[in-house]
PDB file with one MODEL, atoms N, CA, C and O in Angstrom:
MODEL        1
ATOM      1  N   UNK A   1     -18.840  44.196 149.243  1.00  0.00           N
ATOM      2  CA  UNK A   1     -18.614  42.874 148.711  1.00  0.00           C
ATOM      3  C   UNK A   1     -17.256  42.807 147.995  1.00  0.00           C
ATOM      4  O   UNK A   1     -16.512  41.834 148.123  1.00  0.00           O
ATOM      5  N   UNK A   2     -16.891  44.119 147.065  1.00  0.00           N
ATOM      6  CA  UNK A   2     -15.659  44.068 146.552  1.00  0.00           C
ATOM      7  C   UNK A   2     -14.466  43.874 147.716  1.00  0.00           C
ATOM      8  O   UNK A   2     -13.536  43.075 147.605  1.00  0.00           O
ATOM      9  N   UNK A   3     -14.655  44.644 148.693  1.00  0.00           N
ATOM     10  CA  UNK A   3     -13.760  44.871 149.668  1.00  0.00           C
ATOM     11  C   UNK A   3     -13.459  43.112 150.203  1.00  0.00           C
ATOM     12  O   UNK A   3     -12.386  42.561 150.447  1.00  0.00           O
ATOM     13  N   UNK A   4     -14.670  42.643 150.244  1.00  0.00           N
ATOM     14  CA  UNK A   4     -14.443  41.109 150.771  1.00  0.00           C
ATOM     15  C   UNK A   4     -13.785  40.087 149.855  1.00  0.00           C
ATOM     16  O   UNK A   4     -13.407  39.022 150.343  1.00  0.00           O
ATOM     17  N   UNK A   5     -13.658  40.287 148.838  1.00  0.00           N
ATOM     18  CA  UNK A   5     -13.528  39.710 147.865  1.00  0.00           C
ATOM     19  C   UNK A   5     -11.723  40.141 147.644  1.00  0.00           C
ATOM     20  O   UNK A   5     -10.810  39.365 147.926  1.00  0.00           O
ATOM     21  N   UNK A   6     -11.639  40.776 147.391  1.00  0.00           N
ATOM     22  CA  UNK A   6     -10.227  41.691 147.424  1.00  0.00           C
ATOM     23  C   UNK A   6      -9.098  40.754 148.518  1.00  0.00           C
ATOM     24  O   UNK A   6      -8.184  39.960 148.298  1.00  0.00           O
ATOM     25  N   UNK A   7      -9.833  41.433 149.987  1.00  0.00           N
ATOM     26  CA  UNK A   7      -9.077  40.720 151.153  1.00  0.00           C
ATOM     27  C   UNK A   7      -9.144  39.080 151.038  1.00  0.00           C
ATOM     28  O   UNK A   7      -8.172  38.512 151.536  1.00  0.00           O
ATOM     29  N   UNK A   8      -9.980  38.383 150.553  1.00  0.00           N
ATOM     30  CA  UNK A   8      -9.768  36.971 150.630  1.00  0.00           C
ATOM     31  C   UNK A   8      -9.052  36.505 149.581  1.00  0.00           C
ATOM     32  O   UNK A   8      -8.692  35.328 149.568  1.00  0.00           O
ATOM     33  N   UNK A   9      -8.710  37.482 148.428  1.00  0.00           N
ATOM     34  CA  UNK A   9      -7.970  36.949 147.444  1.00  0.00           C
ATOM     35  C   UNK A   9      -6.453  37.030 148.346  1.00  0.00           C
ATOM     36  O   UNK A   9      -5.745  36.070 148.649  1.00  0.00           O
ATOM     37  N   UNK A  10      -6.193  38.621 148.686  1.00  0.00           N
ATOM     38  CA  UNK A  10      -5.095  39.160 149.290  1.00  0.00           C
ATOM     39  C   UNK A  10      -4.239  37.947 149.984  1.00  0.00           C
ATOM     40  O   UNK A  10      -3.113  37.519 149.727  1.00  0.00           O
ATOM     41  N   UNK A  11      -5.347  37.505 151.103  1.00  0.00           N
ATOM     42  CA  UNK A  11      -4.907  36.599 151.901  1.00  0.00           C
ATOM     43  C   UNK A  11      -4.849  34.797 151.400  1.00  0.00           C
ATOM     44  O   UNK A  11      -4.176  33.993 152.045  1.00  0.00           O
ATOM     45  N   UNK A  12      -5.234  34.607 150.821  1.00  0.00           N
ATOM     46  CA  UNK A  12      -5.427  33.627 149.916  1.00  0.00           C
ATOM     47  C   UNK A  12      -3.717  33.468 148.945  1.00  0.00           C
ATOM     48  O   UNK A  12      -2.937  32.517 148.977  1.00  0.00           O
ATOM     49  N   UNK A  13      -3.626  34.459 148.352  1.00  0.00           N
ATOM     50  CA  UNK A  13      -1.833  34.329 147.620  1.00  0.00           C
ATOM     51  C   UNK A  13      -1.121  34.536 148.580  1.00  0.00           C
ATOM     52  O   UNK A  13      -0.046  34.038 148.245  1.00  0.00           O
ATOM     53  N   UNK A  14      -0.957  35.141 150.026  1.00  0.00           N
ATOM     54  CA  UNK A  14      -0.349  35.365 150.788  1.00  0.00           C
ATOM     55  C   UNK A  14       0.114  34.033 152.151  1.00  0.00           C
ATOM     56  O   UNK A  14       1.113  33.829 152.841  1.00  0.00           O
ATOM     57  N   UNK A  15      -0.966  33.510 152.032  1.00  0.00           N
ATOM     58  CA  UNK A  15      -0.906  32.554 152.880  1.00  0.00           C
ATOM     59  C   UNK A  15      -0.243  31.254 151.885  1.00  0.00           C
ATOM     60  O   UNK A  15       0.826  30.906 152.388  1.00  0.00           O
ATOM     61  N   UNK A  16      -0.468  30.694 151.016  1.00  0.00           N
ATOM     62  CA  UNK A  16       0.254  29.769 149.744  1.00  0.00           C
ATOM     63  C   UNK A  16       1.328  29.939 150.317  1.00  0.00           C
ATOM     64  O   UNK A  16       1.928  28.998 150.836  1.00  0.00           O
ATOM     65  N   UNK A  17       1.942  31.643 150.333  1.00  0.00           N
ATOM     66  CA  UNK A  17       3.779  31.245 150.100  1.00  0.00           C
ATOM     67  C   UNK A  17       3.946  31.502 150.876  1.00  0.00           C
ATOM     68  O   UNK A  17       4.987  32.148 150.766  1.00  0.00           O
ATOM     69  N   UNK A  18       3.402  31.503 152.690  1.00  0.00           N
ATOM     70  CA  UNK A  18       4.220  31.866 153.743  1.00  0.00           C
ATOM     71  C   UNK A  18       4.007  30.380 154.219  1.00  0.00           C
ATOM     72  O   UNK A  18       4.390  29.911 155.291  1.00  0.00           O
ATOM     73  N   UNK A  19       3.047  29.467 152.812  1.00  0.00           N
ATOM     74  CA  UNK A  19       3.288  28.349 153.810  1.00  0.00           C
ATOM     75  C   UNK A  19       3.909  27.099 153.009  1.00  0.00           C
ATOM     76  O   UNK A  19       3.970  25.876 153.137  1.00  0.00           O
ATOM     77  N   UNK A  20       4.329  28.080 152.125  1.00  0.00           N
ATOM     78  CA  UNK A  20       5.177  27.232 151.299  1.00  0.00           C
ATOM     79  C   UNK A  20       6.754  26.663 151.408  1.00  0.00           C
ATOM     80  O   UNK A  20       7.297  25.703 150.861  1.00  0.00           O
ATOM     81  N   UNK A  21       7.000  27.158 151.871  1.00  0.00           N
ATOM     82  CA  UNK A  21       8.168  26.866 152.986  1.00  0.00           C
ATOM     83  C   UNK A  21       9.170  27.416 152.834  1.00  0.00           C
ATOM     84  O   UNK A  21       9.115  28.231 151.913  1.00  0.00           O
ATOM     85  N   UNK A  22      10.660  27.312 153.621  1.00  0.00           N
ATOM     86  CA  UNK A  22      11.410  27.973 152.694  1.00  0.00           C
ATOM     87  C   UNK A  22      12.582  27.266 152.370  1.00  0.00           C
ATOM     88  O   UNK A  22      12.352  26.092 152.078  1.00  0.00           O
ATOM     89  N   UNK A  23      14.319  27.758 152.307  1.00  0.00           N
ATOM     90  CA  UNK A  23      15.198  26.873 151.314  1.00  0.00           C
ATOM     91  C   UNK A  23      15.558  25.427 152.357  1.00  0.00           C
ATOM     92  O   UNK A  23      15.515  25.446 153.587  1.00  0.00           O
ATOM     93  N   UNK A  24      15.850  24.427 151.644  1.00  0.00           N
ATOM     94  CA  UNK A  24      15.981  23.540 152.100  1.00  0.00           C
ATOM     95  C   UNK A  24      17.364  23.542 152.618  1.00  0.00           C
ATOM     96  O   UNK A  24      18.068  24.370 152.040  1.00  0.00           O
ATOM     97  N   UNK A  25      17.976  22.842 153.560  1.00  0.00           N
ATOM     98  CA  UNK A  25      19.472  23.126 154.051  1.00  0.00           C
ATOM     99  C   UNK A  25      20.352  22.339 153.023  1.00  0.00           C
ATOM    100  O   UNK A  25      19.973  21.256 152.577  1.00  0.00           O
ATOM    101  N   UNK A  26      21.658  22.973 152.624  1.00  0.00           N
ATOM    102  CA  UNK A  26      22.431  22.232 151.750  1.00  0.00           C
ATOM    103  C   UNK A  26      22.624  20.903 152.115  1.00  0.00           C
ATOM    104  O   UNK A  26      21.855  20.548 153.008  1.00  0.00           O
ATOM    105  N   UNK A  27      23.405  20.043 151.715  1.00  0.00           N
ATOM    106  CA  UNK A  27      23.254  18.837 152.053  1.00  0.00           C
ATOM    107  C   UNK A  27      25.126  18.689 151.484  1.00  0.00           C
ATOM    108  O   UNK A  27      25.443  18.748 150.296  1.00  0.00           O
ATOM    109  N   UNK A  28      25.880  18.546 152.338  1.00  0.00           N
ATOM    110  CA  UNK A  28      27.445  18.480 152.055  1.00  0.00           C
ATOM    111  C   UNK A  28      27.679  17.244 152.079  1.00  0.00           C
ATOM    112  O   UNK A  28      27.503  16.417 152.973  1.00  0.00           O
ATOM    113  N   UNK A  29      28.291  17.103 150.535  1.00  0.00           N
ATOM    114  CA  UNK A  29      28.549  15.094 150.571  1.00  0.00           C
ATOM    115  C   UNK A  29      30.382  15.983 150.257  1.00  0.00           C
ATOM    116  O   UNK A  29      30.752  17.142 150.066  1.00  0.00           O
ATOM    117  N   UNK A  30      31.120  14.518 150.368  1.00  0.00           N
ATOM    118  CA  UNK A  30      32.658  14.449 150.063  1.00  0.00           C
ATOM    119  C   UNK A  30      32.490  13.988 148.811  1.00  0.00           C
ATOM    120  O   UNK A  30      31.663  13.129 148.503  1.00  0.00           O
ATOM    121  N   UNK A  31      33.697  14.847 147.624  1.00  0.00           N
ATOM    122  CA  UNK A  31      33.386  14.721 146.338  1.00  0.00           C
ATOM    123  C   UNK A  31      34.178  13.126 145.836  1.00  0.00           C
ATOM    124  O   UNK A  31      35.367  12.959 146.108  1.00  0.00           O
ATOM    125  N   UNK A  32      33.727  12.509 145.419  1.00  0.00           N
ATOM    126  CA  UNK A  32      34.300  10.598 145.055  1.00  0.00           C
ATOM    127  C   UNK A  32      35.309  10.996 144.144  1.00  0.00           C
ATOM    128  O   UNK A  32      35.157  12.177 143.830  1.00  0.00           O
ATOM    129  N   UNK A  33      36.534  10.314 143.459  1.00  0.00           N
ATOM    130  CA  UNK A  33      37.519  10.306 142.807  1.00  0.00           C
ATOM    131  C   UNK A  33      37.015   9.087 142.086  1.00  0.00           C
ATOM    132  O   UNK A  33      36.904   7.975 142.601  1.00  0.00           O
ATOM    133  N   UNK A  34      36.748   9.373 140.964  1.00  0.00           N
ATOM    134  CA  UNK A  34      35.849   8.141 139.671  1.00  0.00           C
ATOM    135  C   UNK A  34      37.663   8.298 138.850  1.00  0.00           C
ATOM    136  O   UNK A  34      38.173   9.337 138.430  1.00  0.00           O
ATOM    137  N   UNK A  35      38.535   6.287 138.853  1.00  0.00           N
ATOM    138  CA  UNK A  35      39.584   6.395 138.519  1.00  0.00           C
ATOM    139  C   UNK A  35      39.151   5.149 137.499  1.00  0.00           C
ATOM    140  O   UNK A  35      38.490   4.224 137.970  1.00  0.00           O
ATOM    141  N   UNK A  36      39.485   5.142 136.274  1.00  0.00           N
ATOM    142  CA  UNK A  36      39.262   4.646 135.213  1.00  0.00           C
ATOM    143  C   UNK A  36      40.791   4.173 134.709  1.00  0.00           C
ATOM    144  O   UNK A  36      41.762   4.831 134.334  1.00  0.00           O
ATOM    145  N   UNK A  37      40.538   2.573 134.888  1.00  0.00           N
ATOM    146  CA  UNK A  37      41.758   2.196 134.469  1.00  0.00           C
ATOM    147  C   UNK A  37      42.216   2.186 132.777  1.00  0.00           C
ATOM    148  O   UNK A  37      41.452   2.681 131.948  1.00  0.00           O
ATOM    149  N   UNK A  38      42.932   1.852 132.555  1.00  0.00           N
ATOM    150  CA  UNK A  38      43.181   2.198 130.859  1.00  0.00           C
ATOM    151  C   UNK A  38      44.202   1.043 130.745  1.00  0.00           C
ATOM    152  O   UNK A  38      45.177   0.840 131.469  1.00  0.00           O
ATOM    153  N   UNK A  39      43.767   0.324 129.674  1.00  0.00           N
ATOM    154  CA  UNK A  39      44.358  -1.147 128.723  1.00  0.00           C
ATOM    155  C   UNK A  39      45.848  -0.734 128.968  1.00  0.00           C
ATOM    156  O   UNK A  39      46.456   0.085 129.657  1.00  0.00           O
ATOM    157  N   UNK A  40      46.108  -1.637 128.131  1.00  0.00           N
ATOM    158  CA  UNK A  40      48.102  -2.096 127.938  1.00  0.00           C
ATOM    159  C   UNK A  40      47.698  -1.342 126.771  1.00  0.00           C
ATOM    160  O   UNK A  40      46.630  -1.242 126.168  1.00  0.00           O
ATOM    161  N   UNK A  41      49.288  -0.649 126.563  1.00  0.00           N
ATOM    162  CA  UNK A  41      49.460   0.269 125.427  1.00  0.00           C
ATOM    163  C   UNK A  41      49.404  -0.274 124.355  1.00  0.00           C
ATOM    164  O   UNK A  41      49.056   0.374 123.368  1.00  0.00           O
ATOM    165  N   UNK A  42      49.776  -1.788 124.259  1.00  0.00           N
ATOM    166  CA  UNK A  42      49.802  -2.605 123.211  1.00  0.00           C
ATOM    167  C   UNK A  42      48.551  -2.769 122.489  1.00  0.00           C
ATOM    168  O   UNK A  42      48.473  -2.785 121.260  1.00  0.00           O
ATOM    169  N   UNK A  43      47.406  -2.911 123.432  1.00  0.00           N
ATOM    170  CA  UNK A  43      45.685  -2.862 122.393  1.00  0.00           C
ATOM    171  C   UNK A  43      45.790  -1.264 121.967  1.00  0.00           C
ATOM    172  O   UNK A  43      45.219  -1.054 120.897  1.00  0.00           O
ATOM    173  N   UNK A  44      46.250  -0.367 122.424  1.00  0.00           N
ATOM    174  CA  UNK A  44      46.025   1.005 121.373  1.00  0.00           C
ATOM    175  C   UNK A  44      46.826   1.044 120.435  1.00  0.00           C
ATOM    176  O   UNK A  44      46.525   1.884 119.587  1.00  0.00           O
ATOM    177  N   UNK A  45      48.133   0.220 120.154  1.00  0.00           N
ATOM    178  CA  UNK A  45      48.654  -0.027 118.939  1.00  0.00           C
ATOM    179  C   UNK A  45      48.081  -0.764 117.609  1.00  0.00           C
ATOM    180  O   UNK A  45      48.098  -0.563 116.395  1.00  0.00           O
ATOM    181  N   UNK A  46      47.533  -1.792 118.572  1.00  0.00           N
ATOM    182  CA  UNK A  46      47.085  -3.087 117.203  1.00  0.00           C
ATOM    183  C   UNK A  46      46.242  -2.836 116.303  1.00  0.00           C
ATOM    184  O   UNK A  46      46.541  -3.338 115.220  1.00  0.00           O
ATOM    185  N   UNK A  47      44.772  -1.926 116.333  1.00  0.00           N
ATOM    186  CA  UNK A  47      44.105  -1.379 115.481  1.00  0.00           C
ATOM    187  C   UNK A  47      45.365  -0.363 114.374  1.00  0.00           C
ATOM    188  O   UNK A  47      45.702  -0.977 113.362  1.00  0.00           O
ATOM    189  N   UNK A  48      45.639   0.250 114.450  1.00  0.00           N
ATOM    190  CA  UNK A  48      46.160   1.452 113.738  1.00  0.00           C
ATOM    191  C   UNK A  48      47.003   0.308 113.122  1.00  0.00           C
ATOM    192  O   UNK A  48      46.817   0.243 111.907  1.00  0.00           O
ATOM    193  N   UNK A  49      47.868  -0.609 113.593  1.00  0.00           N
ATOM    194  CA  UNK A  49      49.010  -1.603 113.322  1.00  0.00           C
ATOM    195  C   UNK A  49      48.294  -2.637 111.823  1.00  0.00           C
ATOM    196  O   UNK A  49      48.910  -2.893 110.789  1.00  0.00           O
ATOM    197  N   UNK A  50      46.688  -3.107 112.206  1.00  0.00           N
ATOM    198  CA  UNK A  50      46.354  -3.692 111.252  1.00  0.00           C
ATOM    199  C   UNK A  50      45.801  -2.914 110.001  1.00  0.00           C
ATOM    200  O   UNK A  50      46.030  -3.104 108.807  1.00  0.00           O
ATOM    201  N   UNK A  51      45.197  -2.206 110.475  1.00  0.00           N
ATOM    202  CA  UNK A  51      44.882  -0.793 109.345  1.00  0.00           C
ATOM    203  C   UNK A  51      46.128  -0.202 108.406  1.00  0.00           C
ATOM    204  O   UNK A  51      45.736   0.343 107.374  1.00  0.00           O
ATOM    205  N   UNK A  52      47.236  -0.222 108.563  1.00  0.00           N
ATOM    206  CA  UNK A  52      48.494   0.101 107.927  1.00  0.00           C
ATOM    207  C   UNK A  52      48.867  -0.887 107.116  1.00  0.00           C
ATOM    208  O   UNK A  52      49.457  -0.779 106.041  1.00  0.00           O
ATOM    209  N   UNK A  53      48.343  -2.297 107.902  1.00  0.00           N
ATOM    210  CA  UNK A  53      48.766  -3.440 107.169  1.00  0.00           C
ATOM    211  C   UNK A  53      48.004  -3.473 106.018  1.00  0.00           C
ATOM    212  O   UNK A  53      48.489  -3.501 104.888  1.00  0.00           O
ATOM    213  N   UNK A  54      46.403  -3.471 106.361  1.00  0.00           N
ATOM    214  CA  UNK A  54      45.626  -4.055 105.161  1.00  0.00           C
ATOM    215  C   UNK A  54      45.631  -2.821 103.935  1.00  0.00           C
ATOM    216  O   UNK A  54      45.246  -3.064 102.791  1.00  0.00           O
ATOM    217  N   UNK A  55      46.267  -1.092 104.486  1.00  0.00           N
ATOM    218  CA  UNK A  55      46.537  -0.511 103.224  1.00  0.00           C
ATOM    219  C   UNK A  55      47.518  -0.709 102.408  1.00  0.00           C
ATOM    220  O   UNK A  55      47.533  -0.261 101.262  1.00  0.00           O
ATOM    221  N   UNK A  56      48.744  -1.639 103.101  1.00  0.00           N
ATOM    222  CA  UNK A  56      50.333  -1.494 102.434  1.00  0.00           C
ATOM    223  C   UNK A  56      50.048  -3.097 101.667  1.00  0.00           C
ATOM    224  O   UNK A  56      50.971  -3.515 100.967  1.00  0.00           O
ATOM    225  N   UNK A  57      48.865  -3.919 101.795  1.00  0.00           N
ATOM    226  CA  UNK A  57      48.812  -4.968 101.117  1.00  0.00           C
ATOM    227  C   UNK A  57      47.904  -4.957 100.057  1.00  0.00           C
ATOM    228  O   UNK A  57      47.978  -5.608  99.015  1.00  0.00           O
ATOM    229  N   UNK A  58      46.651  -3.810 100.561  1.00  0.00           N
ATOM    230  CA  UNK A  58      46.037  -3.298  98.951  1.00  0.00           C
ATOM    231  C   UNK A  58      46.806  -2.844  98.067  1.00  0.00           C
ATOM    232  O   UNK A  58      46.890  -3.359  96.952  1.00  0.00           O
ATOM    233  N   UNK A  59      47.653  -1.544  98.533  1.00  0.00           N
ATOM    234  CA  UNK A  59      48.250  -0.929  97.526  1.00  0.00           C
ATOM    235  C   UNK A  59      49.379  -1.676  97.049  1.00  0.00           C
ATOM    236  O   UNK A  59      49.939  -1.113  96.109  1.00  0.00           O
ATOM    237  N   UNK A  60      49.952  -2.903  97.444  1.00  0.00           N
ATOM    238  CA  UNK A  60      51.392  -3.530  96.740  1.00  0.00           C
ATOM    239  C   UNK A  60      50.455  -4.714  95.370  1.00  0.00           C
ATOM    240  O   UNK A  60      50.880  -5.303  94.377  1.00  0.00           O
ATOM    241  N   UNK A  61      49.303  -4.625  95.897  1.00  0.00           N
ATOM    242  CA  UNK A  61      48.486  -6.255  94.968  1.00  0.00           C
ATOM    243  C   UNK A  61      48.448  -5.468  93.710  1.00  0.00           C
ATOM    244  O   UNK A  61      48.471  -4.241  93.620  1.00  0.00           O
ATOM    245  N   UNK A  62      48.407  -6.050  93.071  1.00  0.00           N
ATOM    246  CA  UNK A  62      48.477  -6.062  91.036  1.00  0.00           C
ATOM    247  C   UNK A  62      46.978  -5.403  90.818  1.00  0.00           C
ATOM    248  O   UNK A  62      46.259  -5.854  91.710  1.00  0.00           O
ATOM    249  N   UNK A  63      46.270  -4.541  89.999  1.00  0.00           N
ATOM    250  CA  UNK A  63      44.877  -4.879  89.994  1.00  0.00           C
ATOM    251  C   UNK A  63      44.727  -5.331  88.036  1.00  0.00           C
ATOM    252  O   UNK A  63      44.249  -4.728  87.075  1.00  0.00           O
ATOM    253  N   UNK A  64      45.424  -6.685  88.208  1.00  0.00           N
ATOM    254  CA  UNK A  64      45.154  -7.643  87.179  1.00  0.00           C
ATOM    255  C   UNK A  64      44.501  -7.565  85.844  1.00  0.00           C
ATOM    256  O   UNK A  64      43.760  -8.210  85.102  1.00  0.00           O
ATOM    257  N   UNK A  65      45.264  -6.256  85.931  1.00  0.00           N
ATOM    258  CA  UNK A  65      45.977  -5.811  84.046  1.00  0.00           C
ATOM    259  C   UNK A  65      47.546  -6.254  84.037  1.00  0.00           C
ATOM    260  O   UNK A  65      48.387  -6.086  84.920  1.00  0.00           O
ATOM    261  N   UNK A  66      47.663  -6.822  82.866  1.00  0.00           N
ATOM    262  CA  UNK A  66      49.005  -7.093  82.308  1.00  0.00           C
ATOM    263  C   UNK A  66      49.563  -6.043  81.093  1.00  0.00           C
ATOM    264  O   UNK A  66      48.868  -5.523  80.220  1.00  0.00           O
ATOM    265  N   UNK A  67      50.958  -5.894  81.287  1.00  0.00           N
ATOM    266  CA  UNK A  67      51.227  -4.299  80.713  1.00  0.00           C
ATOM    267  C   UNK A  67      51.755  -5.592  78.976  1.00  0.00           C
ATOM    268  O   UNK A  67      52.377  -6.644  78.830  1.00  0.00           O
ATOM    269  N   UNK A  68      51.157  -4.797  78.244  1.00  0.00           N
ATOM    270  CA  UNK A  68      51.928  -5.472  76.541  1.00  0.00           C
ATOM    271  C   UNK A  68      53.885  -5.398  76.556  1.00  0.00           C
ATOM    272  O   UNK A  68      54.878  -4.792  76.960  1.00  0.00           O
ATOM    273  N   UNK A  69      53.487  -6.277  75.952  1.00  0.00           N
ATOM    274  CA  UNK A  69      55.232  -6.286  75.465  1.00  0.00           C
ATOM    275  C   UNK A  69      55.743  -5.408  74.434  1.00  0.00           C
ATOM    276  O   UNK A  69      56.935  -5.441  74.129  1.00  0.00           O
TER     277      UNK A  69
ENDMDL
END
């Protein structure tokens, strides 16, 4: 009974992976060129351009103390 038991396991994991198949064939695509256009140089200026502004107009404003005579 062991002996039967044994061989039907044997054949049992053996048969799974001979019928499991085997590698699938590569599959060759042509690689795409992904081209990403990029703004006028002028929008990568204007941030940094207003940011300079609104520090050179904090730091010139008074902060509204008056110095004694």
């Amino acid at each position: 009974m062991k002996k039967i038991l044994a061989a039907a396991t044997i054949a049992s994991l053996t048969a799974s992976s001979a019928l499991a198949g085997g590698m699938a064939p590569a599959i060759e695509m042509e690689p795409v060129e992904i081209v990403e256009e990029t703004g006028g140089s002028s929008s990568n200026l204007l941030i940094p351009l207003i940011l300079i502004a609104l520090i050179a107009a904090a730091a010139s404003s008074t902060s509204g103390t008056t110095e004694p005579n």
